[in-house]
Steps between C-alpha positions, in 0.01 A plus 500: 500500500754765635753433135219547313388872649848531430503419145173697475686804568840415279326450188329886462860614615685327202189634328573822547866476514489337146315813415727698592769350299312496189503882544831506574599306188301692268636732249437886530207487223345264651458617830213720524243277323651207786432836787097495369493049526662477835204620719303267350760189589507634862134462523501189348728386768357636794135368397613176465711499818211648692266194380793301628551621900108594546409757746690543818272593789799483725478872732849703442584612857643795472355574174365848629812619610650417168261677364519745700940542477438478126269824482783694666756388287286616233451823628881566605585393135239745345586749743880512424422495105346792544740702721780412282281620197459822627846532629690352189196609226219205309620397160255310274535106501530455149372126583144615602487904403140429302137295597599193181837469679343477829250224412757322320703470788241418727437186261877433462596539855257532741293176373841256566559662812179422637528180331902449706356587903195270417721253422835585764202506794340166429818275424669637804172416747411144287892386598491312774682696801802306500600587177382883505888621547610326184129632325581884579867467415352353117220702542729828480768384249217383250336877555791657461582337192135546325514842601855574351438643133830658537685270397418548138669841546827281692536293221495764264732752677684302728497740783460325818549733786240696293286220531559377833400828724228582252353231419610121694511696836202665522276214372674259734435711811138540367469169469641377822268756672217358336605129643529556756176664583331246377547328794313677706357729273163552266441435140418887559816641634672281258336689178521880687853492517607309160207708322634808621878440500505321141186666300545889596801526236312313282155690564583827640493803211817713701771353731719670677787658289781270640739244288384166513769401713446695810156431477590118492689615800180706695296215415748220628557716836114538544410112487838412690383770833106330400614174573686560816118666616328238391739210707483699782115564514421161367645330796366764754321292743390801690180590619402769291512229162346245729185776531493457137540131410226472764253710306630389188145305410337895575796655229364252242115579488355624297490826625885542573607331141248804337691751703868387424374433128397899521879521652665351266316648220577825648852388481484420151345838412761697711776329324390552139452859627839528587641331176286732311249248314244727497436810338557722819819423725706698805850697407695597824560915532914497593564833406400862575452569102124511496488685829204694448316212348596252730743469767745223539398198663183495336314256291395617165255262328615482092220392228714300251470682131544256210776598256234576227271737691754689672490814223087533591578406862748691615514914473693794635418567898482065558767374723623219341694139602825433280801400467831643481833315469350207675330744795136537468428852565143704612512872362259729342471515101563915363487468187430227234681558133522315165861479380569557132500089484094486597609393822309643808713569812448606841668831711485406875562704800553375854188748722779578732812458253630845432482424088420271272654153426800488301318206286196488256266220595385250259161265444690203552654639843143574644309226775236693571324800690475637877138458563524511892700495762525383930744755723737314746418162361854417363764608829614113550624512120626845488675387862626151275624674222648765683702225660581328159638832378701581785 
C-alpha cells in the first residue's frame, strides 16, 4: 500500500519533469507555440493524479497560522515593491505592459503554477511519514528544476554566476520555503506566497526600476527572513496560538471564511493598486517641486493616459506623470508646441521651481495625469528614501 502512494506521486513528477525537458530541448522557434500546449499537459496531469489520491479529509493543524504567516509575507513583499518603486522610480515590465500580454501570461504561468502546489501539497501529505524527509528533499529539487527556464539562456550564453544569483538561487530558496511549509501549512498559504512571489513579474504592468539581479537578491533576502518567522511561529506552543487552534472550527465557518475571503480579496485589490493594473494608481510626492500643488509626502492619485489619446487628453495648466532619464517626474505642463517635424511636445515647469525644465516632454514620456491627491500620506517613504539617498 505505502510503495504504491509512493509511486502515485513519482509518476506526475517525471511527468512534469519530462515536460520540462522537452522545453528545454526545443529550438528557439519552437518555443512559444510549446509555452501555449504546456498548461494544458499540467492539467492533464494534475486531473489524472487527483482521480488517483481522492480527497483528503485529513484537518491541517496549523493550517490557519500558515495561512495566516503567508498573508504577511505577502504584504511585506508588496509593501517593499512599492517603497523601492518610489524610491528607485517604476519602469514598465515589458513582459506584461498591455491586457493580451497579461492574459497570456496568466494562461502560460499562472495555470502550471496552480497546477505545481496542487500537486507539491498532495504527494508530500499521501507519503507515508517515514519517508516525508526524502519526499520534500525530491519535492524541492524536482520544483526547482520545472521552474528553471533559465537554463535555455545558460546554455546559450554560458554565464553561470549570472545564472546562479538570478535565477538557481532564488527559485531554490522559493522552493525550499514552499516545502517546507507544507508541512504544517495550507494548500492556501502555499498558493499566496508562490502566486505572489513568482506571478507579480509575470502579471504586474510596472516593477520597480532595479536590475534583475538585486531584485533576485531583495526577493531571496525576503523569503530567507520569511522562513526564519515562519519556524519560529510554527513551533510556538504558546498560549496565545493555542487560543486559536482551539477556535479553529469557529475560523472556518462560514462566516469567518466570508470575512477572510473579503480579506484577501482586499489584498488582491490593494496589490494590483500598487502595481498599477488599473487605470488610476498612487505616485509618492519626494520633492518640494510642486509645492503649491502638493507638498511632499503626499499621495497624488495619477489616471493612466494611453499613448494615443494623450494629444486630446492632456493640455496646458494639467500636471502631468513622466519620465525623465529613468526618474518619473510630477510638474505642471506651460506650454504645448508642434515642432517643424509634426511632433507635439510639452514645456513643463516645477509650481515651486524657479523656471522651467531644461527638457521638452514627449507623448511617449507621459503616464498619466494628477487627478487628486492625500497630504501627509507618504512620510514613511519620503523617511525610506531619504535614508537610501543619504
Amino acid at each position: 500500500m505505502k510503495k504504491s502512494k509512493i509511486l502515485t506521486n513519482i509518476i506526475p513528477l517525471a511527468a512534469l519533469v519530462v515536460v520540462q525537458a522537452v522545453y528545454l530541448a526545443l529550438p528557439n522557434t519552437e518555443v512559444a507555440g510549446f509555452m501555449w500546449i504546456q498548461p494544458v499537459l499540467y492539467l492533464s496531469v494534475i486531473f489524472c493524479y487527483l482521480l488517483a489520491v481522492g480527497k483528503d479529509e485529513r484537518p491541517q493543524k496549523y493550517g490557519t497560522r500558515a495561512t495566516i504567516l503567508a498573508g504577511f509575507a505577502v504584504f511585506a513583499y508588496i509593501a517593499i515593491a512599492f517603497i523601492l518603486g518610489v524610491v528607485f522610480g517604476f519602469a514598465r515590465n515589458a513582459h506584461a505592459h498591455s491586457f493580451v500580454l497579461i492574459v497570456r501570461n496568466v494562461w502560460q504561468f499562472a495555470v502550471p503554477v496552480l497546477c505545481s502546489e496542487v500537486l507539491r501539497f498532495k504527494a508530500l501529505h499521501t507519503t507515508p511519514r517515514e519517508h516525508q524527509a526524502e519526499a520534500a528533499v525530491i519535492l524541492t529539487a524536482v520544483f526547482t528544476f520545472i521552474q528553471l527556464d533559465a537554463i535555455r539562456s545558460l546554455i546559450r550564453d554560458g554565464d553561470s554566476l549570472h545564472f546562479f544569483f538570478v535565477a538557481f538561487f532564488p527559485i531554490l530558496a522559493l522552493n525550499a520555503v514552499l516545502t517546507y511549509m507544507t508541512y504544517n501549512g495550507s494548500l492556501a498559504s502555499l498558493l499566496l506566497v508562490r502566486g505572489v512571489f513568482t506571478l507579480t513579474p509575470a502579471l504586474s504592468p510596472f516593477m520597480p526600476n532595479l536590475p534583475v539581479a538585486a531584485w533576485a537578491m531583495v526577493t531571496s533576502a525576503i523569503l530567507t527572513v520569511f522562513l526564519g518567522f515562519y519556524y519560529v511561529v510554527i513551533n510556538d506552543r504558546g498560549e496565545r496560538f493555542k487560543r486559536i487552534e482551539r477556535r479553529r472550527s469557529k475560523l472556518y465557518s462560514k462566516s469567518r471564511a466570508a470575512v477572510l475571503g473579503i480579506l484577501m480579496t482586499g489584498l488582491a485589490a490593494f496589490a494590483m493598486f500598487v502595481f498599477r493594473f488599473f487605470p488610476l494608481f498612487p505616485v509618492v510626492v519626494l520633492t518640494g517641486s510642486m509645492t503649491g500643488a502638493f507638498d511632499p509626502a503626499s499621495v497624488v492619485f495619477i489616471e493612466r493616459v494611453k499613448q494615443s489619446d494623450i494629444t486630446g487628453a492632456v493640455k496646458e495648466g494639467d500636471v502631468i506623470l513622466y519620465r525623465h532619464d529613468g526618474i518619473e517626474v510630477s510638474h505642471r505642463i506651460i506650454e504645448i508646441q508642434v515642432t517643424d517635424e509634426g511632433e507635439t511636445v510639452y514645456i513643463t515647469k516645477g509650481d515651486n521651481n524657479p523656471s522651467i525644465d531644461a527638457y521638452i516632454v514627449k507623448n511617449e514620456d507621459i503616464l498619466g495625469t494628477a487627478q487628486a491627491y492625500v497630504p501627509y500620506l507618504g512620510y514613511p517613504i519620503v523617511i525610506i528614501d531619504a535614508i537610501f539617498k543619504r
